[in-house]
ChimeraX commands (.cxc) that place a marker at each C-alpha (Angstrom):
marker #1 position 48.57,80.96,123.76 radius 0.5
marker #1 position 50.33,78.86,121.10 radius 0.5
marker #1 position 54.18,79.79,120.67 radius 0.5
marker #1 position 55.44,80.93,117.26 radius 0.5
marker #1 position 58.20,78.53,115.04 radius 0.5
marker #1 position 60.11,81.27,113.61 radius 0.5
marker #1 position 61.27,78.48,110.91 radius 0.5
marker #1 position 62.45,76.07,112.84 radius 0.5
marker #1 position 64.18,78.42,115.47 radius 0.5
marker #1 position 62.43,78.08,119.26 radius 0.5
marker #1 position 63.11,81.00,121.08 radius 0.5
marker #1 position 66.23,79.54,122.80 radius 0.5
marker #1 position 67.73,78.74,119.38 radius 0.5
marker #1 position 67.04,82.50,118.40 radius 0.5
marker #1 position 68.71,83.67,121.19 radius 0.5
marker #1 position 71.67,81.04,120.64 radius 0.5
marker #1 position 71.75,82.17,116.71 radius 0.5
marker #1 position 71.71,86.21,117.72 radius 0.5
marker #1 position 74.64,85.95,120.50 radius 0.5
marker #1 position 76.19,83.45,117.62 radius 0.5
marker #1 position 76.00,86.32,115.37 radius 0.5
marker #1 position 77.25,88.92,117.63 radius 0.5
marker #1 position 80.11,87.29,118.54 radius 0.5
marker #1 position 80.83,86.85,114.66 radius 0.5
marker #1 position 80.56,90.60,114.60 radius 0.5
marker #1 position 82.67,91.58,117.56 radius 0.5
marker #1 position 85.35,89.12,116.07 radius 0.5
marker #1 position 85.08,90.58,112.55 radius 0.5
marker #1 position 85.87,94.08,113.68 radius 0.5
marker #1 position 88.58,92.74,115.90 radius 0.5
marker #1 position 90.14,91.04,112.84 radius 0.5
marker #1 position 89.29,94.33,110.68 radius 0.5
marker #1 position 91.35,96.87,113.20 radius 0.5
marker #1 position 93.97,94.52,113.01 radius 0.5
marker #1 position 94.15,94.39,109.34 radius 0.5
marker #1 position 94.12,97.90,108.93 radius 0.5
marker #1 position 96.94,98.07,111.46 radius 0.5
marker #1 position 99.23,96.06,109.38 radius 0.5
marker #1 position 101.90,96.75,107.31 radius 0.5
marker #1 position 103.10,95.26,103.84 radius 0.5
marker #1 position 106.19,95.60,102.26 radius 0.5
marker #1 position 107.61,94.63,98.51 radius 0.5
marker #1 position 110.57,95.49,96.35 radius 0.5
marker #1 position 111.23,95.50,92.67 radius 0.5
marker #1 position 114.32,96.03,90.63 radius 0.5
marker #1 position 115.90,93.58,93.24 radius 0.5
marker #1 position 115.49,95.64,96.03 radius 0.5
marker #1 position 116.11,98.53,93.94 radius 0.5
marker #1 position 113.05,100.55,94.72 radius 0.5
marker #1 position 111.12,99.15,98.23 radius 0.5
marker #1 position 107.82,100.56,99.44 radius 0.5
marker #1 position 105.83,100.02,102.39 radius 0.5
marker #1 position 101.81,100.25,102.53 radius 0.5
marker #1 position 99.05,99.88,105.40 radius 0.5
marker #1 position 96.61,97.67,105.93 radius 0.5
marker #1 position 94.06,101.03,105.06 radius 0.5
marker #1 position 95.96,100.78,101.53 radius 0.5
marker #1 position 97.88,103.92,102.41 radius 0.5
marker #1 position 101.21,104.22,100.62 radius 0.5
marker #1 position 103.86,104.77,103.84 radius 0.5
marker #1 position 107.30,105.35,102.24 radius 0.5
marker #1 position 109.18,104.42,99.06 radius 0.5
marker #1 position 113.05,103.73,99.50 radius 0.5
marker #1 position 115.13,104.23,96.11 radius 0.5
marker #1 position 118.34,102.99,95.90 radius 0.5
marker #1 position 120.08,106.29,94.07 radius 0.5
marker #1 position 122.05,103.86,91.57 radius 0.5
marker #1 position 118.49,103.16,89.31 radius 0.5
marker #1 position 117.93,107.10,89.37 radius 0.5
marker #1 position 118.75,107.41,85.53 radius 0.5
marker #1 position 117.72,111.11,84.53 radius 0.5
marker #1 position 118.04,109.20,80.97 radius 0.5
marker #1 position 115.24,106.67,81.67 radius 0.5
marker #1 position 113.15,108.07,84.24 radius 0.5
marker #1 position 110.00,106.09,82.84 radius 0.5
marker #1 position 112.24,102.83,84.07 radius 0.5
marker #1 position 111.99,103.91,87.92 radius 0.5
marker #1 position 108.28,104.64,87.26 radius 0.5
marker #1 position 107.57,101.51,86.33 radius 0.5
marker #1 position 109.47,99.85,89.22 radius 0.5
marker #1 position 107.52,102.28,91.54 radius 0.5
marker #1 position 104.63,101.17,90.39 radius 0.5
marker #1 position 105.36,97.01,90.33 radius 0.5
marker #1 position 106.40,97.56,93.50 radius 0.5
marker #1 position 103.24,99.14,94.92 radius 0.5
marker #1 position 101.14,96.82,93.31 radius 0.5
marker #1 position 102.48,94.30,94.74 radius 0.5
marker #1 position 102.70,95.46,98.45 radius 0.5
marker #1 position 98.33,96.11,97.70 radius 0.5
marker #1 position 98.02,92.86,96.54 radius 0.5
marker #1 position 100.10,91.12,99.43 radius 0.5
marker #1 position 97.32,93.46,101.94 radius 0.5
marker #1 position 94.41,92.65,99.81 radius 0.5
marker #1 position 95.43,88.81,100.17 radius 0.5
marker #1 position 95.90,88.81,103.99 radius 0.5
marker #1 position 92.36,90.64,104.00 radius 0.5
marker #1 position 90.28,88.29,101.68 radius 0.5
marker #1 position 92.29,84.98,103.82 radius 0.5
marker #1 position 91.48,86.33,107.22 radius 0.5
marker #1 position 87.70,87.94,106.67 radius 0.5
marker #1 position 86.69,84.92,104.57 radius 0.5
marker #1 position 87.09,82.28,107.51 radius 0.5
marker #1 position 85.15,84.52,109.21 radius 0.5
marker #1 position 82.07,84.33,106.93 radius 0.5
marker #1 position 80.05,81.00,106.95 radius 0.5
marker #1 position 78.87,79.34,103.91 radius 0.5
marker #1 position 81.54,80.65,101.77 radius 0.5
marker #1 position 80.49,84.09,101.19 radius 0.5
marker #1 position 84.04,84.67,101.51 radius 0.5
marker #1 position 84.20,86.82,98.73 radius 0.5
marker #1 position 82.40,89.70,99.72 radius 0.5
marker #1 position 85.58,91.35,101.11 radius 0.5
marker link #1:1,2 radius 0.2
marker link #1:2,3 radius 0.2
marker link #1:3,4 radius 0.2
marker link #1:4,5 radius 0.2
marker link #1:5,6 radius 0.2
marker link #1:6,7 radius 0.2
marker link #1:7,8 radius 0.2
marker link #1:8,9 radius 0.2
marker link #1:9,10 radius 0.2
marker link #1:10,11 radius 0.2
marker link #1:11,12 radius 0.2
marker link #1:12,13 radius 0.2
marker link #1:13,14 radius 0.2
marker link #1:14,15 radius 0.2
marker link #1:15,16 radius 0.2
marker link #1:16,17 radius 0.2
marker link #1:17,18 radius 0.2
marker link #1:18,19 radius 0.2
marker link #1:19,20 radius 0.2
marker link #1:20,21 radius 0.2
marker link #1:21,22 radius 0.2
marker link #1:22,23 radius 0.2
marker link #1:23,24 radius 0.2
marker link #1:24,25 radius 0.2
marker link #1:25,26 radius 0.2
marker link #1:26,27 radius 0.2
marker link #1:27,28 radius 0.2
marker link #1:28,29 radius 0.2
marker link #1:29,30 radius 0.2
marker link #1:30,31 radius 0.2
marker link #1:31,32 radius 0.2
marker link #1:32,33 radius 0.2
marker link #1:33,34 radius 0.2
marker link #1:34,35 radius 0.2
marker link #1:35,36 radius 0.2
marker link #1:36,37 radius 0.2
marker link #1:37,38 radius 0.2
marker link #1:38,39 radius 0.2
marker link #1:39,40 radius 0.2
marker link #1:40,41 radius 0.2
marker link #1:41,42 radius 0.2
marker link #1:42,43 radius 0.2
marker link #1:43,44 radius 0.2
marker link #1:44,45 radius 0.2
marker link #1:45,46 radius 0.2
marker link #1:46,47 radius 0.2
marker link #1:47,48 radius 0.2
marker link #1:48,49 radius 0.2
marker link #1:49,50 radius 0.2
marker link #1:50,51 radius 0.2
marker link #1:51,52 radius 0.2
marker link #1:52,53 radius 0.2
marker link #1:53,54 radius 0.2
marker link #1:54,55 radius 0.2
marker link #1:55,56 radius 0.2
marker link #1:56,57 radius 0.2
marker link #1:57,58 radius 0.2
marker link #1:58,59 radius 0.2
marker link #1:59,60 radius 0.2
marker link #1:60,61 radius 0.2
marker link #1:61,62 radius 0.2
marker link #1:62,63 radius 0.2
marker link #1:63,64 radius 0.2
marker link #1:64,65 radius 0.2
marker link #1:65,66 radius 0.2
marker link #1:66,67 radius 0.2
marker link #1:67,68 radius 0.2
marker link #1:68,69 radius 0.2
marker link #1:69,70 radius 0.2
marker link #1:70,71 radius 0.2
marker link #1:71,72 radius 0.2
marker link #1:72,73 radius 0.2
marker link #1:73,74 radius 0.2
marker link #1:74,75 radius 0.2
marker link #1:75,76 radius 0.2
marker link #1:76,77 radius 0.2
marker link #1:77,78 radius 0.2
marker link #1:78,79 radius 0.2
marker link #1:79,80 radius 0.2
marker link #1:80,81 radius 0.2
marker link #1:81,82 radius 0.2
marker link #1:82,83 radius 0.2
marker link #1:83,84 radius 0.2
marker link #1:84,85 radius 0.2
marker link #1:85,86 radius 0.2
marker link #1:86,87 radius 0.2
marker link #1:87,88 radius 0.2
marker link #1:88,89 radius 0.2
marker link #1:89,90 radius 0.2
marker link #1:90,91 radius 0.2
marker link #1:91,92 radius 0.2
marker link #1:92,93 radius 0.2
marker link #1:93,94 radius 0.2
marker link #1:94,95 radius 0.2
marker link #1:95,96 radius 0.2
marker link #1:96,97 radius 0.2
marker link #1:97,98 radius 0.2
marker link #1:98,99 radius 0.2
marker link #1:99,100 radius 0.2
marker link #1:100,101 radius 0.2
marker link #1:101,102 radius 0.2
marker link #1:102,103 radius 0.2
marker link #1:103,104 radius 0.2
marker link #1:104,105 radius 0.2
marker link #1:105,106 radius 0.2
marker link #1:106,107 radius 0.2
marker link #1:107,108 radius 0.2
marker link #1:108,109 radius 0.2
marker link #1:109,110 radius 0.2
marker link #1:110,111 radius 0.2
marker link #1:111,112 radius 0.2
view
Protein backbone atom coordinates (compact mmCIF):
# COMPACT_ATOMS: atom_id res chain seq x y z
CA UNK A 1 0.00 0.00 0.00
CA UNK A 2 1.39 3.36 -1.15
CA UNK A 3 2.17 5.84 1.87
CA UNK A 4 0.45 9.24 1.97
CA UNK A 5 2.71 12.84 1.52
CA UNK A 6 0.78 14.86 3.84
CA UNK A 7 2.46 17.97 1.86
CA UNK A 8 5.69 17.29 2.08
CA UNK A 9 5.60 15.94 5.76
CA UNK A 10 6.62 11.88 5.97
CA UNK A 11 5.29 10.54 8.92
CA UNK A 12 8.52 11.05 10.94
CA UNK A 13 8.47 14.77 10.06
CA UNK A 14 4.75 14.83 11.37
CA UNK A 15 5.65 13.42 14.40
CA UNK A 16 8.85 15.81 14.66
CA UNK A 17 6.41 18.95 13.72
CA UNK A 18 3.55 17.75 16.49
CA UNK A 19 6.15 17.19 19.53
CA UNK A 20 7.70 20.65 17.92
CA UNK A 21 4.41 22.12 18.52
CA UNK A 22 3.77 20.77 21.86
CA UNK A 23 6.70 21.82 23.26
CA UNK A 24 5.82 25.42 21.86
CA UNK A 25 2.66 24.98 23.85
CA UNK A 26 3.99 23.70 27.13
CA UNK A 27 6.55 26.67 26.91
CA UNK A 28 3.85 29.25 26.09
CA UNK A 29 1.83 28.48 29.16
CA UNK A 30 4.99 28.35 31.19
CA UNK A 31 5.82 31.89 29.96
CA UNK A 32 1.95 32.86 30.40
CA UNK A 33 1.81 31.77 34.38
CA UNK A 34 4.78 33.64 34.72
CA UNK A 35 3.50 36.74 33.22
CA UNK A 36 0.50 36.75 35.08
CA UNK A 37 2.61 36.29 38.20
CA UNK A 38 4.41 39.48 37.72
CA UNK A 39 4.21 42.64 39.09
CA UNK A 40 4.55 46.28 37.57
CA UNK A 41 5.00 49.31 39.23
CA UNK A 42 4.92 53.27 38.05
CA UNK A 43 4.67 56.65 39.68
CA UNK A 44 3.49 60.02 38.59
CA UNK A 45 3.60 63.41 40.17
CA UNK A 46 7.31 62.41 40.93
CA UNK A 47 6.59 59.73 43.03
CA UNK A 48 3.70 61.53 44.27
CA UNK A 49 1.04 58.95 43.68
CA UNK A 50 2.71 55.11 43.02
CA UNK A 51 0.61 52.11 42.08
CA UNK A 52 1.34 48.61 41.63
CA UNK A 53 -0.55 46.17 39.06
CA UNK A 54 -0.33 42.28 38.15
CA UNK A 55 0.59 40.64 35.40
CA UNK A 56 -3.58 39.58 35.24
CA UNK A 57 -3.95 43.57 34.91
CA UNK A 58 -5.29 43.68 38.45
CA UNK A 59 -4.78 47.03 40.17
CA UNK A 60 -2.77 45.88 43.68
CA UNK A 61 -2.36 49.10 45.72
CA UNK A 62 -2.05 52.86 45.12
CA UNK A 63 0.38 54.79 47.58
CA UNK A 64 -0.45 58.70 47.86
CA UNK A 65 1.87 60.82 49.26
CA UNK A 66 -0.75 63.01 51.62
CA UNK A 67 1.07 66.40 50.49
CA UNK A 68 -0.82 66.25 46.68
CA UNK A 69 -4.21 65.53 48.62
CA UNK A 70 -5.64 69.09 47.75
CA UNK A 71 -9.47 68.99 48.79
CA UNK A 72 -9.21 72.24 46.37
CA UNK A 73 -8.12 70.29 43.25
CA UNK A 74 -9.15 66.87 43.72
CA UNK A 75 -9.49 66.37 39.79
CA UNK A 76 -5.40 66.95 39.95
CA UNK A 77 -4.84 63.58 42.04
CA UNK A 78 -7.32 61.92 39.63
CA UNK A 79 -5.49 62.54 36.90
CA UNK A 80 -2.17 61.43 38.47
CA UNK A 81 -4.05 58.21 39.53
CA UNK A 82 -4.89 57.58 36.40
CA UNK A 83 -1.25 58.42 34.43
CA UNK A 84 0.03 56.39 36.82
CA UNK A 85 -2.07 53.28 36.17
CA UNK A 86 -1.77 53.59 32.67
CA UNK A 87 1.42 53.41 32.72
CA UNK A 88 2.06 50.42 35.13
CA UNK A 89 -0.68 48.46 32.18
CA UNK A 90 1.33 49.51 29.57
CA UNK A 91 4.80 48.51 31.21
CA UNK A 92 2.70 44.66 31.72
CA UNK A 93 1.22 44.80 28.34
CA UNK A 94 4.90 45.43 26.94
CA UNK A 95 6.63 42.59 28.88
CA UNK A 96 3.60 40.39 27.51
CA UNK A 97 3.66 41.29 23.72
CA UNK A 98 8.06 40.99 24.07
CA UNK A 99 7.97 37.65 25.75
CA UNK A 100 4.79 35.78 23.85
CA UNK A 101 5.94 37.18 20.49
CA UNK A 102 9.41 35.24 20.47
CA UNK A 103 7.43 32.55 21.16
CA UNK A 104 5.32 32.65 17.95
CA UNK A 105 7.12 31.77 14.61
CA UNK A 106 6.72 33.70 11.54
CA UNK A 107 6.00 36.87 13.25
CA UNK A 108 2.53 36.43 14.30
CA UNK A 109 3.76 38.16 17.22
CA UNK A 110 0.98 40.33 17.42
CA UNK A 111 -1.74 38.23 18.28
CA UNK A 112 -1.10 38.78 22.04
Amino acid sequence: MARQNFGGFGGGNMQQLMRQAQKMQQEMAKAQEQLDAAEYEAASGGGMVQVKVSGKRELLSITIDPQVVDPDDIEMLQDLIMAAVNEALRKGEEVRETTMGRMVPGGMGGMF
